[in-house]
N, C-alpha and C positions, 0 to 999 in steps of 0.2 A: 716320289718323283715320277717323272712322266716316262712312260713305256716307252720304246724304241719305236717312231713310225714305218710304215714301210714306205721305202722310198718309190716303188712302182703304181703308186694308186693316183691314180687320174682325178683332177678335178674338174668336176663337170662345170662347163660354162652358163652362166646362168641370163635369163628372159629376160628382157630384151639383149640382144644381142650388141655387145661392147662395142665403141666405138675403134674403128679400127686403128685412128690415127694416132692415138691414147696409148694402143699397145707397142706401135711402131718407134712411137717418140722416146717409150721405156726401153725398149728393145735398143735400143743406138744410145741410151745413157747408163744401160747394163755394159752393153760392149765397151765403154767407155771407162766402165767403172774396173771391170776387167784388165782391159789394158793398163789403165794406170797401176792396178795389182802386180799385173806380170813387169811391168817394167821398174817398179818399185824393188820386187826379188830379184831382178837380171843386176840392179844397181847394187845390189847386195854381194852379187858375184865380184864387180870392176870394183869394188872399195877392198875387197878381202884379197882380192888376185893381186890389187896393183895397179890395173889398168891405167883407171883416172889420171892417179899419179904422173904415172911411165908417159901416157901421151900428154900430161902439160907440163912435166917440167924436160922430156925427150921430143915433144914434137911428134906431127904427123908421121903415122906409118901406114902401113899397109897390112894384115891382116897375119901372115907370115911375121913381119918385120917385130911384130907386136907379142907375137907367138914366141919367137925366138926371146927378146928382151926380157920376157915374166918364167921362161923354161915351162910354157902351157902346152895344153895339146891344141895343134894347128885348128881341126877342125873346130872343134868348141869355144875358140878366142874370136874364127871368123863369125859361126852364127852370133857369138854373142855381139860383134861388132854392129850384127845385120839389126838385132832386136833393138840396140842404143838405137841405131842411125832411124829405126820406123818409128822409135817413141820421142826424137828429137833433142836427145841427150848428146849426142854426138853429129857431129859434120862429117859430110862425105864426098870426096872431091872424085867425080870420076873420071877426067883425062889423066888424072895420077893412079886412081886405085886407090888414096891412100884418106885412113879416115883421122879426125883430130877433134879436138877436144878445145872448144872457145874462152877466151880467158875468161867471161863471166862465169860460164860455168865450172870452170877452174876451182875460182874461189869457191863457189857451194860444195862442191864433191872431191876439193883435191889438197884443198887448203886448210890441214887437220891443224885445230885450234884456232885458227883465223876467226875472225869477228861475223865474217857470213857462211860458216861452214856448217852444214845441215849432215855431214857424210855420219855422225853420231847416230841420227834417225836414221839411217838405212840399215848399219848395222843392226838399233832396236827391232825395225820389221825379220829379220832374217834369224833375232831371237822368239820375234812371236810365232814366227811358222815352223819353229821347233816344237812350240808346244801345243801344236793344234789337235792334237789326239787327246792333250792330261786337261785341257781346255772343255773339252767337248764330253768329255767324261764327269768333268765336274758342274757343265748346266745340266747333263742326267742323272748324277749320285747327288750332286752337293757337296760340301766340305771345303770346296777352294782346290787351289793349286800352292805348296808352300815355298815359298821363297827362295830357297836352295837348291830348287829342283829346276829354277832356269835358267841359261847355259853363260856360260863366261860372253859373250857375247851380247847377252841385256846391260850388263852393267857396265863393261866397258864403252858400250855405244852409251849408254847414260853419261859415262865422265866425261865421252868426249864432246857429245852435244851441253853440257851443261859447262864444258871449259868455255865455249863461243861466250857467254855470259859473266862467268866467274871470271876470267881470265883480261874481259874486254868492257864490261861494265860495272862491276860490284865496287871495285876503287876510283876507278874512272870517274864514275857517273852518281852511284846510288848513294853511296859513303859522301862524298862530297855534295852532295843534295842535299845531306845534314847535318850543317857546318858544328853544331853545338856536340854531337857523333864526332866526327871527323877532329874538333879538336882534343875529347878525351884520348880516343885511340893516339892521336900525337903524343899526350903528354902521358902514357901509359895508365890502359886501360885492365879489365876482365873481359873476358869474351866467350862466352859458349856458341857452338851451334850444336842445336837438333835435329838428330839423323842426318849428323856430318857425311856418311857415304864414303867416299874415297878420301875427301877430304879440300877439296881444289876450292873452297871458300876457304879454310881455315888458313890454306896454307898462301893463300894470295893477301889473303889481310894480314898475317905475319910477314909478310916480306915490306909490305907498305909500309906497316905498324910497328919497327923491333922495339920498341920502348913500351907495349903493350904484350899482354900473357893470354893464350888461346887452347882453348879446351872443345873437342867437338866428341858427340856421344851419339851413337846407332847403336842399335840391339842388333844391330848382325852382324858376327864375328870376322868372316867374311871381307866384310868391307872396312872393318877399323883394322886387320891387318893390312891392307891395301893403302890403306890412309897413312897408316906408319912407317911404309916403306917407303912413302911416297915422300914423307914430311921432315924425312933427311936431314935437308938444307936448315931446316927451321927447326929440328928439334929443341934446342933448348927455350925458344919460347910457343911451340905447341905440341900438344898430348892428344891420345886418342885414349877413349874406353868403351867398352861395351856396355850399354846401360839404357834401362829404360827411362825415356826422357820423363814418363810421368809421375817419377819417383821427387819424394820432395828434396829439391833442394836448399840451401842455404840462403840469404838474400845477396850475393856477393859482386853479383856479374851489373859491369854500367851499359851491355850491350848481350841480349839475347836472340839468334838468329836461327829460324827456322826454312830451311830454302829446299822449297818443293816437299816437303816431309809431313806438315800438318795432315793433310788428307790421308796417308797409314796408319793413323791412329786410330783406336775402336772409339775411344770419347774426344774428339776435338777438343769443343768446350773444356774440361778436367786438365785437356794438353797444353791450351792456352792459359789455366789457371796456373800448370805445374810448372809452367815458362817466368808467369808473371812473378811468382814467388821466390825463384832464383835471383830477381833484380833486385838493386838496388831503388831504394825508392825516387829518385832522379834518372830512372837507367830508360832503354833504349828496346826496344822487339821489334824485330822485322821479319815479315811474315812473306816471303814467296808464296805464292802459288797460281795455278793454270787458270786463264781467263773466260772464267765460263758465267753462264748466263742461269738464271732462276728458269727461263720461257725456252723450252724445246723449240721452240720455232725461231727466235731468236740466231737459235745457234746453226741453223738450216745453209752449211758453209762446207767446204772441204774442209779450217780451219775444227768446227765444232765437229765434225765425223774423225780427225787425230786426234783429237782431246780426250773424247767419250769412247774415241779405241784403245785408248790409252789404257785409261782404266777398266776396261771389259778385258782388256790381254792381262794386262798386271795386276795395277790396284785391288782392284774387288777381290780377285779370286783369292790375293796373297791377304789380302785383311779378313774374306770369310775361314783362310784356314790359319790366320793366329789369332783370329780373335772372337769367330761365330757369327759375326754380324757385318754390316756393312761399313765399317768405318771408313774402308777405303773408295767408299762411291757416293760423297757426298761433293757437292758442288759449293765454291767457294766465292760468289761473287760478293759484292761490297757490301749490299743490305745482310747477308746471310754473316761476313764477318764480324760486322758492329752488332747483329744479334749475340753472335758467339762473347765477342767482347765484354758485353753488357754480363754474360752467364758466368763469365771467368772470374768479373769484378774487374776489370782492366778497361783504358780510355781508348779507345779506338781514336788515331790522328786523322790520317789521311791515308789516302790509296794515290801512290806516284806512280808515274807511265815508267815503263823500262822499254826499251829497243827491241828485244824480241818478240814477236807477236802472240807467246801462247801463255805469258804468263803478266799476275800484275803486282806489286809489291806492297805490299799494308804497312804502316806505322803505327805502333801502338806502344801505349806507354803505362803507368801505371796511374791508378786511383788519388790525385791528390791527397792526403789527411786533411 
């Protein structure tokens, strides 16, 4: 692995002399890029403290006013006030004093579970800058970062950004996209999902579905107790276990769901196989995952720099230390799934749009006889 540099060694500027306005132009979309850093972690503070909240369903206050309502410390509530109002997250009225919070923005940062609530991802960033130190140690040792070692706050921002979806499209929109789906689950179905997580796909199509039977499986324990505590309402017709999804199953299930999970795996391919084998030979795979492009330059977006932070925070390092290799930094765009397809022995359908912007949904089915 590569030696530690020293961070005080000068790079000498090189003949002909650089264009000045070249450096300038970088220089104000560093600051840029900075800024939107630090206001990314300050939004990290108003989603944990309360703030958001307090000022859209309490109303405009004033910095004190705001102080008192969350039991914060005065000074710290007002710079944080100061840091919204420069990065334009918040309003600030000054013949009142008093700063507020717009109803658009409401909904993204204040409207936990709502159909445009993003407050999930903020939480995720204030798990990644937890682990900026076991991060940086492992692009110099190698071995990954493992799973267990990132803080209650990755996964919870996960359930809640992944609720805006589960919660507001998977029945809604995606299920009903596949009438010949949608009428098995009526007249009761099987159902797995792959690296169920908390569980809020399992437990959303159980509620839609009761005439249907749901089983969802993640290898970390962690998260299938979360799912079981969660899954209550619906226990008697969904289970949680802990199990490796690419263990062989049975051919049982008329509906196999994999949402956001394929990319953890060390063999894709073998995961799609281990998927395709559970179904019933008439059944059903739907494949979540983040909308990325084969062409780096394609992806030259704010959109593709969340995507591919994604996995540089989490994915990779958690798939180099369970599994040695990269299975979590593989890119999943439509030519690259119908190859996987093709490797699995499984029919690749189609790829349907979904509502949120980072991810796109596969259909794939099995191999006629």
């Amino acid at each position: 692995m590569a030696t530690r540099p020293r961070l005080d060694t000068r790079y000498e500027m090189p003949e002909p002399p650089l264009r000045i306005e070249r450096i300038m132009n970088f220089q104000h979309r560093l600051f840029g890029d900075m800024s939107g850093a630090l206001s990314g972690l300050a939004a990290y503070f108003g989603d944990q403290l309360g703030y958001f909240r307090a000022l859209a369903a309490e109303g405009p206050a004033t910095a004190d006013e705001l102080a008192r309502r969350e039991h914060t410390c005065p000074a710290m509530t007002a710079e944080w006030l100061r840091v919204m109002t420069c990065a334009g997250y918040i309003d600030y009225n000054p013949d009142q004093a008093v700063y507020s919070l717009s109803p658009e923005h409401a909904a993204v940062l204040a409207n936990n579970g709502g159909p445009l609530c993003f407050a999930g991802a903020v939480q995720q960033m204030g798990a990644f800058s937890h682990q900026l130190g076991v991060l940086l140690e492992a692009f110099r040792a190698g071995g990954g970062v493992k799973q267990a070692s990132y803080p209650h706050d990755l996964y919870e921002g996960m359930e809640r950004l992944s609720a805006t979806w589960f919660e507001h499209e998977l029945v809604e929109s995606w299920i009903p996209g596949l009438p010949d789906v949608a009428d098995r689950l009526r007249a009761g179905a099987r159902v797995a999902d792959m690296g169920c997580g908390s569980g809020r796909a399992i437990i959303q199509m159980a509620k839609a579905f009761p005439a249907s039977r749901f089983v969802g499986y993640d290898a970390f324990p962690v998260v299938v107790e979360r799912a079981s505590r969660a899954a209550q309402s619906v226990s008697d017709r969904a289970s949680f276990e802990v199990r490796d999804v690419t263990g062989i199953l049975s051919p049982e299930f008329d509906l196999v769901t994999a949402f956001d999970s394929l990319h953890d795996l060390p063999d894709p391919a073998e995961g799609l196989r281990a998927m395709g084998r559970s179904l019933k030979k008439d059944g059903t795979l739907l494949v979540l995952e983040l909308a990325l492009s084969d062409d780096p330059l394609e992806e030259r977006s704010p959109m593709g720099v969340i995507l591919h932070a994604t996995r540089l925070f989490y994915n990779l390092p958690v798939a180099l230390a369970g599994h040695g290799q990269t299975g979590g930094n593989r890119s999943f765009s439509e030519p690259v799934m119908r190859s996987l397809c093709r490797q699995a022995e499984l029919r690749y359908v189609q790829c349907r749009p979904v509502r949120n912007p980072l991810h796109k949904l596969h259909v794939i089915r099995p191999v006629p006889y």
